[in-house]
C-alpha positions in Angstrom: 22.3 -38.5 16.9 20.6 -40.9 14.6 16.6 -40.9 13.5 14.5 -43.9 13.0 11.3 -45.0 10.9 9.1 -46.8 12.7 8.0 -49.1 9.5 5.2 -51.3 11.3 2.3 -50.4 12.7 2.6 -49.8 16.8 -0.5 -47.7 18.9 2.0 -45.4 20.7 5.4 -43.4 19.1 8.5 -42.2 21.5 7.8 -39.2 23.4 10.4 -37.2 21.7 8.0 -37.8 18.2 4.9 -36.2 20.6 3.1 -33.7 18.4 3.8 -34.7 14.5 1.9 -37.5 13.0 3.0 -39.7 10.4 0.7 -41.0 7.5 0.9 -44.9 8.0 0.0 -47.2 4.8 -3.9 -48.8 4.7 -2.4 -52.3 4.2 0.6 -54.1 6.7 3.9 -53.7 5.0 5.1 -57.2 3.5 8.4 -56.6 3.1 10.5 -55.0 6.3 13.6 -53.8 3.0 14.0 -50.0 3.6 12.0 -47.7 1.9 13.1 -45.0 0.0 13.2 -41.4 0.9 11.1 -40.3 -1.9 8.6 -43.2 -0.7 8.4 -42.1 2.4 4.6 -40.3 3.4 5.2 -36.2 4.1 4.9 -35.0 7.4 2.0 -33.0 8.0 1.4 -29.1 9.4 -1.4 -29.8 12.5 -2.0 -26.1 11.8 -3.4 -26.8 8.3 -3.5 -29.0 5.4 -0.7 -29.8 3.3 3.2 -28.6 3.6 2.4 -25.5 5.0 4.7 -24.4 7.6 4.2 -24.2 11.4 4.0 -20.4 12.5 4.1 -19.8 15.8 1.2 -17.8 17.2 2.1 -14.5 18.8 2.0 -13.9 22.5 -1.3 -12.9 24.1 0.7 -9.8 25.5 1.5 -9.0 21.8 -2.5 -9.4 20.9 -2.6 -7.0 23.8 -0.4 -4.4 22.5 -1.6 -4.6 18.8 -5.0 -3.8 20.3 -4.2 -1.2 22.8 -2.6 0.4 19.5 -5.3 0.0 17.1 -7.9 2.2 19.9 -6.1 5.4 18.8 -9.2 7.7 17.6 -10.5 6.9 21.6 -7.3 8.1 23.0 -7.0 11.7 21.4 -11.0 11.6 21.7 -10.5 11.0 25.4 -7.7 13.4 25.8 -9.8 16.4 23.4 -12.1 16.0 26.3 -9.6 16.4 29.2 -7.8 19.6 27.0 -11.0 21.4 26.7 -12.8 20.8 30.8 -8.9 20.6 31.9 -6.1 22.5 29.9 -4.1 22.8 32.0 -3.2 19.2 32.1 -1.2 19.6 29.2 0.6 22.7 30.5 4.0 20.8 31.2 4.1 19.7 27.4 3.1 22.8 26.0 5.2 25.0 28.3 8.5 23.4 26.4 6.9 23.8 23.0 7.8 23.3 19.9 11.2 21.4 20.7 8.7 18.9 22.9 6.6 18.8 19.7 9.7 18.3 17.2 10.8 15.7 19.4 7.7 13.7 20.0 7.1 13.8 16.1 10.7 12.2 16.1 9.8 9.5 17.9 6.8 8.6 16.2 8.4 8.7 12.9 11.8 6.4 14.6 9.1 3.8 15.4 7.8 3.7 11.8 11.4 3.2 10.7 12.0 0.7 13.4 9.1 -1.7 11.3 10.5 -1.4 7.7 12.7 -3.0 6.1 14.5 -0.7 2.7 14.7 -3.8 1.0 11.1 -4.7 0.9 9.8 -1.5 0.0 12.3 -1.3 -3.2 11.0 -4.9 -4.0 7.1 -3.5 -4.1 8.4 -0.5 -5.5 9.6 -3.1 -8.6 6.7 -4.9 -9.0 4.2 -2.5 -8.1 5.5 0.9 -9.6 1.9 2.2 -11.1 -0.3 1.7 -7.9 2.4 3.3 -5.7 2.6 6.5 -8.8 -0.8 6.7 -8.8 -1.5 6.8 -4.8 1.3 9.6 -4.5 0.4 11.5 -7.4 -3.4 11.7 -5.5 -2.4 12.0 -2.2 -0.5 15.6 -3.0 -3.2 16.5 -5.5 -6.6 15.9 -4.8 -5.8 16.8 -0.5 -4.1 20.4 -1.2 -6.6 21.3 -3.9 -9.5 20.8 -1.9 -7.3 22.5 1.3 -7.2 25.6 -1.1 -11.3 24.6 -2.3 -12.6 25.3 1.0 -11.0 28.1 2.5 -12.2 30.1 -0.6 -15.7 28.9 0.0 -15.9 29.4 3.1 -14.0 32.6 3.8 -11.8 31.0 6.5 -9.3 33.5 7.9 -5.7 33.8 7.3 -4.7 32.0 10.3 -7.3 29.2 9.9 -6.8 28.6 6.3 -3.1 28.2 6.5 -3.3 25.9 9.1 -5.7 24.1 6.9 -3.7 24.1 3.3 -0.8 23.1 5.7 -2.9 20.1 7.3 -3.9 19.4 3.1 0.2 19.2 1.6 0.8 16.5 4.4 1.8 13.0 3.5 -0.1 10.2 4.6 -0.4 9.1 8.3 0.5 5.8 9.6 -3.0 5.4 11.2 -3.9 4.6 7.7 -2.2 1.2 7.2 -4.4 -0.2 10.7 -7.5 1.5 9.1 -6.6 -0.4 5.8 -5.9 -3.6 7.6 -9.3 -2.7 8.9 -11.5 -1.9 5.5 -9.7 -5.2 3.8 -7.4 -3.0 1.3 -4.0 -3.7 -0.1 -2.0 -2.9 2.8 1.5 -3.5 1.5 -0.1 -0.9 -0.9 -0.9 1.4 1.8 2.2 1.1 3.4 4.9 1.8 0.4 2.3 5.0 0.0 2.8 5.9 3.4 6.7 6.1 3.7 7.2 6.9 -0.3 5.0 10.5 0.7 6.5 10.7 4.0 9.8 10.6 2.6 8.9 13.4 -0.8 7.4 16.0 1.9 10.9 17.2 2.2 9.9 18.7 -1.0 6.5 18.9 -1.5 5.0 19.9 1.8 6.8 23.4 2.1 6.8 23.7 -1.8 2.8 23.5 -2.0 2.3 25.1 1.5 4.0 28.0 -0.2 2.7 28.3 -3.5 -1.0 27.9 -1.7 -0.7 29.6 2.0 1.5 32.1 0.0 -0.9 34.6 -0.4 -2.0 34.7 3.5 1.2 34.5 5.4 5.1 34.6 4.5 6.0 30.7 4.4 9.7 30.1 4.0 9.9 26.4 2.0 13.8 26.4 2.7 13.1 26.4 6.8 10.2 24.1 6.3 11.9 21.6 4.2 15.0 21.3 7.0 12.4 21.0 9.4 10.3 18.0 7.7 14.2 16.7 7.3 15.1 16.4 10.6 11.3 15.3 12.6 10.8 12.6 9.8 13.1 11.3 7.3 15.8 11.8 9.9 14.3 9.2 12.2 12.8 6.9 9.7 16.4 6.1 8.3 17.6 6.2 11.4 15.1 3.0 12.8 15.7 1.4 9.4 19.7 1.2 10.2 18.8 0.1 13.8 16.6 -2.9 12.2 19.4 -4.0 9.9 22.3 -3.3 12.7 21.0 -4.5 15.7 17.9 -6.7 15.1 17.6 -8.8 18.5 17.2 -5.4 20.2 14.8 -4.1 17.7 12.9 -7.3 18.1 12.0 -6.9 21.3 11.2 -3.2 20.8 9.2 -3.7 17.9 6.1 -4.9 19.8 5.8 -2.0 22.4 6.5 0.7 19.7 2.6 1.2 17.6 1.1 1.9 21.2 4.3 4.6 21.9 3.7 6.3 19.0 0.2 6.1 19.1 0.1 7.4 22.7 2.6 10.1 21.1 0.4 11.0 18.3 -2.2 11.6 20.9 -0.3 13.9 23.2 0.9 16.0 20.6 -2.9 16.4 19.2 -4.2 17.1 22.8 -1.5 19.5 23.8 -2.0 21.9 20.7 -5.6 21.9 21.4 -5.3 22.9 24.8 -3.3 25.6 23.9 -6.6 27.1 22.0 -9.1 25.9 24.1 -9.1 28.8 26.0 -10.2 31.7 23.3 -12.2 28.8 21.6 -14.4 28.1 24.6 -14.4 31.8 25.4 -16.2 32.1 21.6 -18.6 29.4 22.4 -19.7 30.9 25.6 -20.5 34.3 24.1 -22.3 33.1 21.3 -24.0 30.7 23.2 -25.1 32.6 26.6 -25.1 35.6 25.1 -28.5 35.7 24.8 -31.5 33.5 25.8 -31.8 30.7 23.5 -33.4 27.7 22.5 -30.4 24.4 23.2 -31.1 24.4 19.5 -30.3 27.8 18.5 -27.3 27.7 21.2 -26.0 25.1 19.7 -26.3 26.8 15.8 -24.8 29.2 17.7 -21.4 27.6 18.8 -21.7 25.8 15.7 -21.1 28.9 13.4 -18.0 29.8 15.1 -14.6 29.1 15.5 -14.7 26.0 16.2 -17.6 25.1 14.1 -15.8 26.8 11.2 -13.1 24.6 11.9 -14.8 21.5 12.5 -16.5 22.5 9.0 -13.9 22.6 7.6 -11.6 19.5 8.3 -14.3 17.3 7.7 -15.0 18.2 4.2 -11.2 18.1 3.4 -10.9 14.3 4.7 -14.3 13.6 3.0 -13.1 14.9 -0.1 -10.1 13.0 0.2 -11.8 9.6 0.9 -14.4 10.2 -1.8 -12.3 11.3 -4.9 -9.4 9.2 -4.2 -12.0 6.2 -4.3 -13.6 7.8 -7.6 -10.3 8.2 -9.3 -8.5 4.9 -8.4 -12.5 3.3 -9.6 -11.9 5.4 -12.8 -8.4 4.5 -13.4 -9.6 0.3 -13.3 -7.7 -0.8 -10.1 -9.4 -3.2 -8.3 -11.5 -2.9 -4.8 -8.5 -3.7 -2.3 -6.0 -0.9 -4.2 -9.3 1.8 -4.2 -9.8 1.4 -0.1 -6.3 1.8 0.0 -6.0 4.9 -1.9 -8.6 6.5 -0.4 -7.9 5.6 2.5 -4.4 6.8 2.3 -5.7 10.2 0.2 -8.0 10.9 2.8 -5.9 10.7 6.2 -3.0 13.0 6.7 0.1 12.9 8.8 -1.7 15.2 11.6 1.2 15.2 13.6 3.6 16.6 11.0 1.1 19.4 10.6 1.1 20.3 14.1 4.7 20.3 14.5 5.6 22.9 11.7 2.4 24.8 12.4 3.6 25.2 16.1 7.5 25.9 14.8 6.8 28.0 11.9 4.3 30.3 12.5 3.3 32.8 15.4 -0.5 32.6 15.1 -1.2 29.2 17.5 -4.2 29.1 15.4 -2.4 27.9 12.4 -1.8 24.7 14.4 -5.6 23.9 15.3 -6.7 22.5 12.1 -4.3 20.0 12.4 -5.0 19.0 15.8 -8.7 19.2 15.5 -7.8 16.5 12.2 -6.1 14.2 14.7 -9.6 13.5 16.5 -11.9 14.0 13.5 -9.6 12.0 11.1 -9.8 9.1 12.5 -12.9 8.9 13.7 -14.1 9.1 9.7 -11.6 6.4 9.2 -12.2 3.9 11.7 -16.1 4.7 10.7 -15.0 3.8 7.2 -13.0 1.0 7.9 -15.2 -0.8 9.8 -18.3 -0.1 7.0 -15.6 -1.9 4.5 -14.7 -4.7 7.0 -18.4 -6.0 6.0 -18.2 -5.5 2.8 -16.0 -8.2 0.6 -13.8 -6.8 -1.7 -13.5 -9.7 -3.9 -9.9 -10.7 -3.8 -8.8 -13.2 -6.7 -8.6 -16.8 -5.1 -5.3 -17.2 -7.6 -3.6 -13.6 -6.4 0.1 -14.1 -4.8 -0.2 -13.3 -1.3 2.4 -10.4 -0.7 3.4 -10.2 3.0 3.9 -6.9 5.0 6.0 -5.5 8.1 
């Protein structure tokens, strides 16, 4: 097979050229002698200027998925409503509790390891060892303090305020590199956070749980730590093999597996809160209907129970870990893009990992609330945030190397 240059000028090329245009010289070439290759004019990209290369666009069905994905605060939103008119939908999930929770965690987590790639992260790791410190360092800091903050203040009980310090010594959930995406941060940034404190909760999860939840409950760190072993590092290794083994297969999974673990996430969330919607609603009830009140009053009523105390309760942990882990990256001088991202990252926990050793660990079903409640309220606050940010330009350097993410 041989290729041509067409060295005159003619006002139609060979169908098999259809599609790249050639730069032709203002003048009529004198001499017909053949150019040389360094002579001859570059080809083009019609997707842009200059020698950029042509990237295909992604499938609209891949658009589709992506999206369908990125609604997760509307599906456990939807499905809190369905758990609390209609528990019982849930009954076939909860019925085979915790394994169905272990395992569901599992597959989240496998998903997540399905998209990365050991060789990139050690790459960021290299260049970007401070950031990453820095974001770990806060996100099992500034979350478990205030976890311990506001159960003293508020006088949660035991139950309630180990579920919450346990919700607080979570690593960072994956919902937090689309909200990132989102708010314009650094999202390799948020990403390397996201595995590097997913992978140290073997440690640091039961370890804190322990030295804080200590003094309300018995917490066994050994039993924990196997636990966070086998639902998430486990898996995550085990998706990162599969990519590097059999990457045709894990191409084609790749695009389904966001929505399966978003749809997942949302199960798990939904099915622990059906479990408690029962003596929650039957709180709400008699403290609102016990008497005859103003809607006002009734709902200052349900408000300052259970569930309100709850409520309370998870929202100031996230809000206190958006707010100070903006404060202290600001304070420390990284730039807009790396603060969204730590805060962001500080302030939404892996929900799901909460729920699961809640659920396997300890007898109260209580202890497992706070982190399902943080499911729904978590990323609510997040995609709120996010989308505030999205409007808001965070003045990236025109000269700063684009670094490119799973």
């Amino acid at each position: 097979m041989s290729t041509s240059f067409l060295l005159t000028p003619c006002n139609s090329f060979p169908q098999r050229h259809k599609g790249v245009a050639f730069l032709t010289p203002r003048a009529p070439l004198v001499s017909a002698a053949p150019p040389r290759l360094s002579n001859l004019p570059p080809v083009r990209s019609l997707q842009g200027q200059g020698h950029q290369p042509l990237t295909p666009a992604k499938p609209r069905w891949e658009n589709l998925l992506a999206t369908a994905a990125s609604l997760y605060p509307l599906y456990v939103t939807f499905g809190g409503a369905v758990a609390c008119f209609r528990p019982s939908t849930f009954s076939w999930f909860v019925n085979k509790a915790p394994l169905s929770y272990s395992f569901s965690l599992g597959f989240i987590m496998l998903a997540m390891g399905l998209t990365l790639e050991l060789r990139d992260l050690f790459d960021l790791l290299m260049q970007r060892p401070v950031s990453i410190l820095f974001g770990c360092v806060a996100q099992y800091t500034i979350m478990p303090a205030f976890g311990m903050i506001i159960s003293k203040l508020l006088g949660l009980p035991p139950s309630i305020s180990v579920g919450l310090i346990l919700l607080s010594c979570c690593p960072g959930g994956t919902a937090s590199n689309v909200v990132t995406l989102i708010a314009q941060g650094d999202v390799p940034l948020s990403i390397v956070m996201t595995v590097c404190t997913t992978l140290g909760a073997v440690l640091l999860t039961p370890l804190l749980t322990m030295f804080l939840a200590g003094t309300y409950v018995p917490v066994d760190a050994v039993k924990l730590s196997l636990s966070t072993l086998q639902v998430v590092v486990a898996p995550i290794l085990l998706g990162s093999y599969l990519q590097s083994t059999l990457p045709g297969t894990v191409r084609v999974v790749t695009p389904f597996s966001p929505l399966l673990a978003v749809l997942a996430s949302s199960l798990l969330a939904c099915s622990v809160f059906s479990e408690n919607v029962v003596r929650l609603k039957s709180s709400m009830v008699g403290a609102s209907w016990a008497s005859d009140l103003s809607p006002l009053l009734r709902v200052r009523a349900i408000l300052s129970g259970e569930l309100g105390i709850i409520v309370l309760s998870v929202l100031l942990l996230h809000f206190g870990g958006f707010f100070v882990g903006y404060i202290s990256a600001a304070l420390c001088g990284f730039g807009e893009p790396q603060r969204r991202a730590i805060s962001i990252e500080v302030g939404m926990q892996n929900s799901s990992l909460g729920v699961v050793l809640a659920a396997s660990h300890f007898s109260s079903p209580m202890v497992a609330l706070a982190p399902a409640i943080s499911a729904v309220i978590m990323n609510i606050m997040g995609s709120s945030l996010g989308f505030i940010w999205r409007h808001i330009d965070p003045s990236y350097p025109k000269n700063s190397p684009d670094i490119l993410s799973n």
